[in-house]
C-alpha positions as CSV (number, residue, x, y, z in Angstrom):
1,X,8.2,27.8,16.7
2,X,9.1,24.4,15.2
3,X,8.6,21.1,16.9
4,X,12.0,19.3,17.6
5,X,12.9,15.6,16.6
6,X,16.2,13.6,16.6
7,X,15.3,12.0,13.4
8,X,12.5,13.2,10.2
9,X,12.2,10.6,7.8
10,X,10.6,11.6,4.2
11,X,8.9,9.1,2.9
12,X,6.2,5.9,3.4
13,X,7.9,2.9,1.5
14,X,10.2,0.3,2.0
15,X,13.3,2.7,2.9
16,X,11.2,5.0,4.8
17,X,9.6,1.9,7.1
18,X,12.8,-0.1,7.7
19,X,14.4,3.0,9.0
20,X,11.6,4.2,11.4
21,X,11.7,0.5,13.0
22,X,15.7,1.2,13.2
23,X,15.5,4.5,14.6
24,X,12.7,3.6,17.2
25,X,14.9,0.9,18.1
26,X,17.6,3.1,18.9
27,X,14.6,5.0,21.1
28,X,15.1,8.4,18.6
29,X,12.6,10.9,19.0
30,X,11.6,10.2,15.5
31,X,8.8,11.6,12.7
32,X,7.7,9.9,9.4
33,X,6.2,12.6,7.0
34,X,4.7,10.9,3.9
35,X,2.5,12.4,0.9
36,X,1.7,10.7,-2.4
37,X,1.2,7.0,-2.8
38,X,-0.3,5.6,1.1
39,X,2.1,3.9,3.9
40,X,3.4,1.2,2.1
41,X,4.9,2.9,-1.1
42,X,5.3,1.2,-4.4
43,X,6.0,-2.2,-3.4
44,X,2.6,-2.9,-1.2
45,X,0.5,-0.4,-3.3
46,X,1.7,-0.4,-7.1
47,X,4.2,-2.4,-7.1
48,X,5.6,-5.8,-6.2
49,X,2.7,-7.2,-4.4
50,X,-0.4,-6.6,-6.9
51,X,1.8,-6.7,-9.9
52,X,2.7,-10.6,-8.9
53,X,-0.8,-11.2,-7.8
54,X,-1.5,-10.8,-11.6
55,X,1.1,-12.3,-12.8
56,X,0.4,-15.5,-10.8
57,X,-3.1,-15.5,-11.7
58,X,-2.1,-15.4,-15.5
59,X,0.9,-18.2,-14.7
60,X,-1.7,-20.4,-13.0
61,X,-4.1,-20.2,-16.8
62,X,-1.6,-20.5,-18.8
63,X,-0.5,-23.6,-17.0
64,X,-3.8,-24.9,-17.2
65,X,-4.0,-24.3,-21.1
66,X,-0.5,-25.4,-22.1
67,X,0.6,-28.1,-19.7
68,X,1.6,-30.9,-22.1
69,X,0.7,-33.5,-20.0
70,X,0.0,-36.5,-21.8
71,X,-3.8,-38.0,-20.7
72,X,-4.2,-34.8,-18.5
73,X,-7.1,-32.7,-19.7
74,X,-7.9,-29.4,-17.5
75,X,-10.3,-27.0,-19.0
76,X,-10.5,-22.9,-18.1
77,X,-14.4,-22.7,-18.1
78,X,-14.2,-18.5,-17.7
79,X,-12.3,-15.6,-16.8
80,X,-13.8,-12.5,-14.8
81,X,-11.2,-9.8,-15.3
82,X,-12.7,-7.2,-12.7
83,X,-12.9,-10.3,-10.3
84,X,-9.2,-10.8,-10.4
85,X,-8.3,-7.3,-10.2
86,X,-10.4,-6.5,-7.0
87,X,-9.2,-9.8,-5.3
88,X,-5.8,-7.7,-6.2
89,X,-6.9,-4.5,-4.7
90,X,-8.5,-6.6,-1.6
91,X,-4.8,-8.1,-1.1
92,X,-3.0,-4.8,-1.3
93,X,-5.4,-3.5,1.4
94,X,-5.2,-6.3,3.9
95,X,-0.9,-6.3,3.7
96,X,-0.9,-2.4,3.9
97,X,-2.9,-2.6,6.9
98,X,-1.0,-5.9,8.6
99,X,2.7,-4.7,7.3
100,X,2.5,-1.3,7.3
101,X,-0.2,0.7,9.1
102,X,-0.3,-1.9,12.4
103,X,4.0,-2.1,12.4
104,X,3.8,1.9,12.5
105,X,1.2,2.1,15.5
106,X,3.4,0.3,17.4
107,X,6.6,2.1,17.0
108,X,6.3,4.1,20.3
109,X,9.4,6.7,19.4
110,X,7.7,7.3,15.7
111,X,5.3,9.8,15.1
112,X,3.7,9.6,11.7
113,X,1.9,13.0,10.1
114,X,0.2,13.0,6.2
115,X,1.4,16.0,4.0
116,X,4.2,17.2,1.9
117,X,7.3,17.9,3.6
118,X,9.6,20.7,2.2
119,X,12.8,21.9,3.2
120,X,13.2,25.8,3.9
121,X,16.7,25.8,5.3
122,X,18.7,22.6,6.2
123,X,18.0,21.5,9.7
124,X,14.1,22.5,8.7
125,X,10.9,21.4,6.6
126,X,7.5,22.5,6.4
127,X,4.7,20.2,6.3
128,X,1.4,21.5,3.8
129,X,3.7,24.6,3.0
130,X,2.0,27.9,2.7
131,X,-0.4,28.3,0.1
132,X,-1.9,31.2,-1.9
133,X,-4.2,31.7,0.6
134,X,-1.6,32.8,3.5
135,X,-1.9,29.6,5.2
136,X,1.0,28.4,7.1
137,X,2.1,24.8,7.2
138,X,3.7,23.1,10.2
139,X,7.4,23.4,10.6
140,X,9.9,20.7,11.9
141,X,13.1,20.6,12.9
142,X,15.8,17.3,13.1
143,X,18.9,16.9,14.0
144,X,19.5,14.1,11.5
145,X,16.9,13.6,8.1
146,X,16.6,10.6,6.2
147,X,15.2,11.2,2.5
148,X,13.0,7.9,1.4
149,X,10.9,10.0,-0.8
150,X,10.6,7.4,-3.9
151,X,9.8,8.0,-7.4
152,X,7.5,8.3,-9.8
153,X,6.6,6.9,-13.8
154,X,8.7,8.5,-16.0
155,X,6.8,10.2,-19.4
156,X,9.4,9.9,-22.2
157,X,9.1,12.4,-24.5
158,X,6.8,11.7,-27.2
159,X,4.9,14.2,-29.2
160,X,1.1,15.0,-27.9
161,X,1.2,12.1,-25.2
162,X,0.2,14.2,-22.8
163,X,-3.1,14.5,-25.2
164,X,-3.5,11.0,-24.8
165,X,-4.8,9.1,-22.3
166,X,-1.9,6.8,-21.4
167,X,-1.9,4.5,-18.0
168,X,1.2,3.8,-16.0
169,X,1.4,0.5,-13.9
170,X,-0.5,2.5,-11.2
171,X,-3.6,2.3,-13.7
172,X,-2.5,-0.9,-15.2
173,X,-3.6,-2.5,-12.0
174,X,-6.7,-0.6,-11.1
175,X,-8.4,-0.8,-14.9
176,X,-11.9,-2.1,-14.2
177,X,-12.5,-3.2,-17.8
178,X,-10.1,-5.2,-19.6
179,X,-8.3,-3.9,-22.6
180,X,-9.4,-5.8,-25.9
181,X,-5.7,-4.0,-27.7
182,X,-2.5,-2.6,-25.3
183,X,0.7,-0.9,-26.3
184,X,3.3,-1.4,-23.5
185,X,6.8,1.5,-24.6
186,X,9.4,0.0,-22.6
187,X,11.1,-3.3,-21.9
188,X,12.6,-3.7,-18.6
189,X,11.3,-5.4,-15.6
190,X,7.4,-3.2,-15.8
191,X,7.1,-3.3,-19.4
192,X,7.7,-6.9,-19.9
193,X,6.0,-8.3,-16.5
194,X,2.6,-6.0,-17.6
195,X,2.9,-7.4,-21.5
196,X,3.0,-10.9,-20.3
197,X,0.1,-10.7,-18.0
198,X,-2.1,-8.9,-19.8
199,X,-1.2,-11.3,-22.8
200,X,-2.1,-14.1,-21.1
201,X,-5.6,-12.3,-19.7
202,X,-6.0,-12.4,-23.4
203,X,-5.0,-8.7,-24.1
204,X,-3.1,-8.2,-27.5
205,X,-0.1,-6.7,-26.7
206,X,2.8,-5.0,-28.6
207,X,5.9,-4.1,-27.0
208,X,7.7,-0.9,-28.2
209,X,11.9,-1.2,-27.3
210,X,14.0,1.4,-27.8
211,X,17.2,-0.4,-27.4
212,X,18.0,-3.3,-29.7
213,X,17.5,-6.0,-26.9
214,X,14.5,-6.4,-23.9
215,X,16.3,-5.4,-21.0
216,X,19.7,-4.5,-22.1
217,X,21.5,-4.6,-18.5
218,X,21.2,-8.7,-18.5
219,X,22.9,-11.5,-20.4
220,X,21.7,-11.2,-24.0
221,X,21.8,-14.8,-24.4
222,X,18.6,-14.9,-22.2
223,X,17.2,-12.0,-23.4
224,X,17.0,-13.2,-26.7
225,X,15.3,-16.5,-25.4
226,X,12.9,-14.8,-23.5
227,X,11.8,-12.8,-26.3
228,X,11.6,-15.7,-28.3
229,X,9.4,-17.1,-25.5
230,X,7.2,-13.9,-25.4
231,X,6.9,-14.2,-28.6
232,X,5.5,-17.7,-29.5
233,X,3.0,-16.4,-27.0
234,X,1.7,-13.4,-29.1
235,X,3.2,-10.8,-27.6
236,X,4.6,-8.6,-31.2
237,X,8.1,-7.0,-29.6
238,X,9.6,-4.1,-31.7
239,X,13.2,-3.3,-31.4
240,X,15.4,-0.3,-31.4
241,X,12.5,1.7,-32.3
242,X,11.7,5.3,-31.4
243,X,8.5,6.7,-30.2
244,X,7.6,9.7,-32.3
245,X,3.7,11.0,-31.7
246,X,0.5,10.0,-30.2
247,X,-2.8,10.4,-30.9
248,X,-5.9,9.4,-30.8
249,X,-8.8,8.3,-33.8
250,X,-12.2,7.6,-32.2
251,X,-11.7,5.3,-29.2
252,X,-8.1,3.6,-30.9
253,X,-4.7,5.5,-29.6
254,X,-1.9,5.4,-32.1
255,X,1.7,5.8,-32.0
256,X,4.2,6.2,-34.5
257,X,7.9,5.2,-34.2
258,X,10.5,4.9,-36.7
259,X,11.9,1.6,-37.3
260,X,15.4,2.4,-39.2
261,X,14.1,4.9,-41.7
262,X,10.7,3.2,-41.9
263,X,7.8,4.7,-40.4
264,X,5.2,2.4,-39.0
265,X,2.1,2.9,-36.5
266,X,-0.1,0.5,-34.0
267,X,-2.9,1.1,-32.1
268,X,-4.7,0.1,-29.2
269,X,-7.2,0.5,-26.3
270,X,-4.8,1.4,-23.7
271,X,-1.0,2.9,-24.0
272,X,1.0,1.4,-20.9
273,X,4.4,3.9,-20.5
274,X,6.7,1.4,-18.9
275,X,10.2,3.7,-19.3
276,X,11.5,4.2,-16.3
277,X,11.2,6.1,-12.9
278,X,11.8,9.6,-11.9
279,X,13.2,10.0,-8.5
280,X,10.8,12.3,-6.4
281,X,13.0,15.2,-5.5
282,X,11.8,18.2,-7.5
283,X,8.8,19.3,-4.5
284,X,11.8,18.6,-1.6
285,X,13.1,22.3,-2.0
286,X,16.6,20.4,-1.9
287,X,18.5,23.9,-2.7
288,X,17.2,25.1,0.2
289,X,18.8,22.5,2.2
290,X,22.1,22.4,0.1
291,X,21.3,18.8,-1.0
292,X,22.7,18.1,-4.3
293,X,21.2,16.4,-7.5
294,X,22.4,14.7,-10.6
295,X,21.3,15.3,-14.0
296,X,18.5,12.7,-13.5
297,X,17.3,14.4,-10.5
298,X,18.5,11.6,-8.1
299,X,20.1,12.8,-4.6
300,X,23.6,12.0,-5.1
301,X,24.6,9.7,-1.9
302,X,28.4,8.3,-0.7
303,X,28.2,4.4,0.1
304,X,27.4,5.3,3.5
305,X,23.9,6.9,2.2
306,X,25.0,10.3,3.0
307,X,24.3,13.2,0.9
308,X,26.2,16.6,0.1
309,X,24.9,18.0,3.8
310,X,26.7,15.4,6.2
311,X,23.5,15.1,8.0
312,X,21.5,14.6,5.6
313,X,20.8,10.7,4.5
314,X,18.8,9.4,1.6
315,X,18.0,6.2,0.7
316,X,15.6,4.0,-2.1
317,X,14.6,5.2,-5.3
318,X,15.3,8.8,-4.8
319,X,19.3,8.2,-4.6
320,X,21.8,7.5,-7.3
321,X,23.1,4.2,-6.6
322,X,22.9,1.0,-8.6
323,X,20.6,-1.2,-7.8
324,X,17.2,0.1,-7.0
325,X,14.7,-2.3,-5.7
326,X,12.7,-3.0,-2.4
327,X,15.4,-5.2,-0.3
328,X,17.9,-2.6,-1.1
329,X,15.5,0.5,-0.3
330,X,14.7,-1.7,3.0
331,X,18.2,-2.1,3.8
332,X,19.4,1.1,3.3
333,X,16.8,2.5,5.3
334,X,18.5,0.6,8.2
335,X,22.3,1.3,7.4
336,X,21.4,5.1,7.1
337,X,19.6,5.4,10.5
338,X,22.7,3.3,12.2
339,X,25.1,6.0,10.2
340,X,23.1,9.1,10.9
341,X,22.5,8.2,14.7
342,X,25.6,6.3,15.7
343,X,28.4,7.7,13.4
344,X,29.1,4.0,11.6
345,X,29.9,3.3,7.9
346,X,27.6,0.9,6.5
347,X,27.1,0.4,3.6
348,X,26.0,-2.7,0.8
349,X,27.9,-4.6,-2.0
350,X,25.5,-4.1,-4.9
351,X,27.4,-6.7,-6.9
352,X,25.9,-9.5,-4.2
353,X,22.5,-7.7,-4.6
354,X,20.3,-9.7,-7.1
355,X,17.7,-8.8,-9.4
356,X,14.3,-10.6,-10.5
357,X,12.5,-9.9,-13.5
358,X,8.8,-11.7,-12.7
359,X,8.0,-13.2,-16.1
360,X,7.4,-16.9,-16.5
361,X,10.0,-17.9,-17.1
362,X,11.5,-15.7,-14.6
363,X,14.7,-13.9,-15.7
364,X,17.0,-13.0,-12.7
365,X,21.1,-12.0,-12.2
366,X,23.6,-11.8,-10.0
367,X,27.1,-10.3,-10.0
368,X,28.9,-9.9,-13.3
369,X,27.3,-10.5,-16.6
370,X,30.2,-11.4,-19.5
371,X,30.3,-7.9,-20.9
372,X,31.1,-6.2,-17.3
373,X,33.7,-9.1,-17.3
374,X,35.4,-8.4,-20.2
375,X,35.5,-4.8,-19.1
376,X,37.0,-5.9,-16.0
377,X,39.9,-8.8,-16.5
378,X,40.1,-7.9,-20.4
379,X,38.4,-11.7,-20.9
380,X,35.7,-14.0,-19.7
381,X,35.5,-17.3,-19.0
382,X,31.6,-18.2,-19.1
383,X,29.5,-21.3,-20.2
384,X,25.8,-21.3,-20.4
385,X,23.7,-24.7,-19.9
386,X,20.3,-25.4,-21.2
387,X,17.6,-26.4,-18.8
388,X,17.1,-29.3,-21.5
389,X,19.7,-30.7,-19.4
390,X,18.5,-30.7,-16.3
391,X,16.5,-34.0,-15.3
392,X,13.5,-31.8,-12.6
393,X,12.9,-29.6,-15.9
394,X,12.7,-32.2,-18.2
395,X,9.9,-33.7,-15.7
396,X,7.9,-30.3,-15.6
397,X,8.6,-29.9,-19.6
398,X,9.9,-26.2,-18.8
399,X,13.5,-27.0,-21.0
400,X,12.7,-23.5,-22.3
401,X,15.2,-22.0,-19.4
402,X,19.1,-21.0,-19.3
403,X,21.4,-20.4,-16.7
404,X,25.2,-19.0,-17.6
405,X,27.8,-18.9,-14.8
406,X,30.5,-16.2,-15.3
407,X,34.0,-17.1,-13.2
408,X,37.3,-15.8,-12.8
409,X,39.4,-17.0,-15.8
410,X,42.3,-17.9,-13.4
411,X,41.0,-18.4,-9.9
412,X,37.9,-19.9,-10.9
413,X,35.9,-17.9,-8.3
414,X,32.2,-17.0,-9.1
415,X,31.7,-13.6,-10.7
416,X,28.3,-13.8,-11.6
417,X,25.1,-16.4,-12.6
418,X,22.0,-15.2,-14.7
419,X,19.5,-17.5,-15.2
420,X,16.0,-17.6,-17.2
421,X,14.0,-20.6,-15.7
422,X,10.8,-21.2,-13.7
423,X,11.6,-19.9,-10.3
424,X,14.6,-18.1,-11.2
425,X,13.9,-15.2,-8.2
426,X,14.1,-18.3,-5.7
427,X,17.5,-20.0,-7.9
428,X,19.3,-17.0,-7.6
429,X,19.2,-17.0,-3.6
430,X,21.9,-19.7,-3.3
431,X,24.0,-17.5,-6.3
432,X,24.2,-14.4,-3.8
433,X,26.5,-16.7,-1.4
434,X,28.0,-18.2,-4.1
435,X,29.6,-14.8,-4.9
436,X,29.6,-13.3,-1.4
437,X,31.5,-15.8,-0.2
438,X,33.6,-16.1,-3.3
439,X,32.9,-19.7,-3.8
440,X,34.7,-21.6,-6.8
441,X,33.4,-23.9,-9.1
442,X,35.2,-26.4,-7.4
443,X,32.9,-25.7,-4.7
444,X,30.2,-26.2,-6.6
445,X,31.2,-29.2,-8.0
446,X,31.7,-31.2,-4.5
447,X,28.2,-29.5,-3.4
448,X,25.6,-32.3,-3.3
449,X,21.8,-30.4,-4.2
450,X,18.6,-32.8,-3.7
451,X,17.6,-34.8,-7.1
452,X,15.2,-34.0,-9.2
453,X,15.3,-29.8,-8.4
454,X,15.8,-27.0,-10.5
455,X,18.6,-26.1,-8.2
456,X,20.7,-28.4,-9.7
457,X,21.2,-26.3,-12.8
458,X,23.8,-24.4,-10.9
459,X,25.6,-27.4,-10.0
460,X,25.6,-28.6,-13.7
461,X,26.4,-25.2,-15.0
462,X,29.3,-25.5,-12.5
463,X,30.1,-29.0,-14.0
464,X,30.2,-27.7,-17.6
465,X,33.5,-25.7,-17.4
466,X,35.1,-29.0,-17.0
467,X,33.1,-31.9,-18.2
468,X,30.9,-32.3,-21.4
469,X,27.7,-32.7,-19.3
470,X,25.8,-34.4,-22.4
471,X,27.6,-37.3,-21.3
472,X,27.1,-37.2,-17.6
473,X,24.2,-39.2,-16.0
474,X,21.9,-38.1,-13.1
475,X,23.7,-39.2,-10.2
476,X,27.1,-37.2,-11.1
């Protein structure tokens, strides 16, 4: 006989979280079944939290090496590697317990069980399904389910790499010795943030692109300079490249990749596959439930989070969607329990959801990028603006930034803003209202933002679709 529950939530991340504190709000009878990665998911465990503890422990050296401060001399007497990486570990453990395992105790409607869940029919899932042995797991039954199962590090198809002994960013984080050579195959948001800090640790790193650009969904304009930026800092990037065969000669790991008709090969201590994620449905028994998949195994989802079986919700990395990142796993987790238990029709404009890519400079987006508008209206009407002209960067000498504003070529609304700068993940904050509330560069114009900031770059971006802003003083 199966236990009964309003609500069973798959999952232990960001989706799966926000939507237990939603459902035991709405005092469901609610269980949380998670396997894999520990409460927390990606972002506490593998993910956003221990990846930018590196990356700010490699910002704050290279800071300290490359300043450029006239009469300021600041010397980096050592570096201990394994130091830094268990001060990371030590972090993740401390805000998995305080964020995570302490919020779940105290959710009084939620009980919380450890295995894998499966489905057998679709009102049904078995917990530790039966194994070879005849055991029997434990079976549940829901009236609603919410699906936060998350994904996992794609392995592109390269010839023998499952002979080799490749890392993902799970290992990346955890290596106790330093790699001396790394090859990092991928470069979007993993690949590049990875490259960068282990660069900096004084790793020597190659990135291998397949596409002609880093991180083809963003403005190539500041794609372009970051690379240049990446560059100048050692980092060898390869473009539109593919990845033919690993292997491995003594303690060196090789790959080949064709560049054009030219084959060439690099080697290295480590091989980081930074690709992509696969969402986490194959072990769900989704057929069993009648819960349909794309082609790239994702749980195909309305706006409303709801899958093929109208009680059947999924949310985070495991759905189909656009944007897939921690606030958005977070908030769908919420608008799927308040759906599934009260019948509403929430849902999220993706277009006002930004993006970060942690590099220094940080490279982060909002709304439309010039290509989508030109898709769109048939036209764009964009300007992009150098942080050389903006009076705080000039102060911190970090004129290596752009930001380009994308508006409507008649109304003059805000479409999008994309920006490479320091601090471009806390910039982009005042974009999202900017477009949300379909703000005009008008508005912009007559804003008044504090002198000397960084956030003034929007206001001058703003500025440049009117003015020649070489010719404007400080105090415009």
């Amino acid at each position: 006989m199966s236990d009964e529950y309003d609500l069973i939530i798959i999952g232990g991340g960001a989706g799966a979280f926000s939507a237990a504190i939603k459902a035991n709000e709405l005092g469901a009878k609610t269980l949380m079944v998670n396997k894999g990665l520990s409460l927390g998911g990606t972002c506490v465990n593998v993910g956003c939290v221990p990846s930018k503890t590196l990356l700010w422990a490699g910002e704050v050296m290279h800071l300290a090496k490359e300043h450029h401060i006239p009469g300021l001399d600041i010397e980096v007497k050592g570096f201990d590697f394994a130091k830094v990486i268990q001060h990371e570990l030590d972090l993740v453990v401390k805000l998995r317990a305080e964020k995570y395992e302490k919020v779940l105790n105290n959710l009084e409607n939620v009980n919380h069980i450890e295995g894998r869940a499966t489905f057998i029919s679709p009102n049904e899932i078995e917990v530790n399904p039966s194994t070879s042995s005849g055991q029997v797991g434990q079976r549940f039954k829901a009236k609603k389910f919410i699906i936060a199962a998350g994904s996992t590090a794609m392995v592109p198809p390269i010839e023998d790499i499952q002979d080799v002994e490749y890392i993902t960013h799970i290992e990346a984080l955890q290596l106790k010795q330093q790699p001396k050579e790394l090859i990092v195959v991928g470069a979007g948001p993993l690949g590049l943030e990875f490259a960068q800090m282990y660069a900096r640790f004084g790793t020597k790193v190659a990135i291998l692109q397949r596409n002609v650009s880093i991180f083809p969904p963003a403005e190539r304009e500041l794609t372009n300079r970051l690379a240049e930026i990446l560059t100048k800092e050692g980092i060898i990037i390869k473009t539109d490249i593919q990845v033919k065969s690993a292997r491995k000669e003594g303690s060196k790991k090789i790959l080949t990749y064709m560049i054009g008709d030219k084959q060439e090969q690099v080697q290295a201590d480590e091989i980081l596959l930074a690709t992509g994620k696969t969402p986490n449905t194959k072990r769900l028994a989704l057929d069993k439930a009648g819960v349909e998949i794309d082609e790239k195994q994702a749980i195909k989802v309305s706006p409303q989070f709801q899958t093929s079986q109208p009680h059947i919700y999924a949310v985070g990395d495991v759905i189909n969607l656009s944007i897939r990142q921690e606030p958005t796993a977070g908030r769908e987790g919420t608008l799927a329990v308040d759906n599934a238990l009260n019948n509403t029709q929430n849902s999220i404009d993706y277009n006002t959801v930004p993006w970060t890519i942690f590099t220094d400079p940080q490279l982060a987006g909002v709304g439309l990028t010039e290509e989508q508008e030109v898709k769109q209206l048939g036209r764009c009407l964009c300007r992009t603006v150098s942080f050389a002209d903006v009076p705080k960067a000039i102060i911190m000498n970090r004129t290596e930034g752009l930001i380009k504003m994308v508006i409507h070529p008649e109304t003059k609304v805000i479409l999008g803003v994309h920006i490479l700068a320091p601090n471009a993940g806390e910039l982009i904050a005042q974009a999202i209202w900017l477009i949300k509330n379909k703000n005009t560069i008008d508005d912009v114009v007559t804003s008044l933002p504090m002198f000397p900031t960084l956030s003034e770059s929007i206001k001058i971006a703003a500025l440049s679709f009117t003015k020649d802003i070489s010719k404007l003083s400080c105090c415009i």
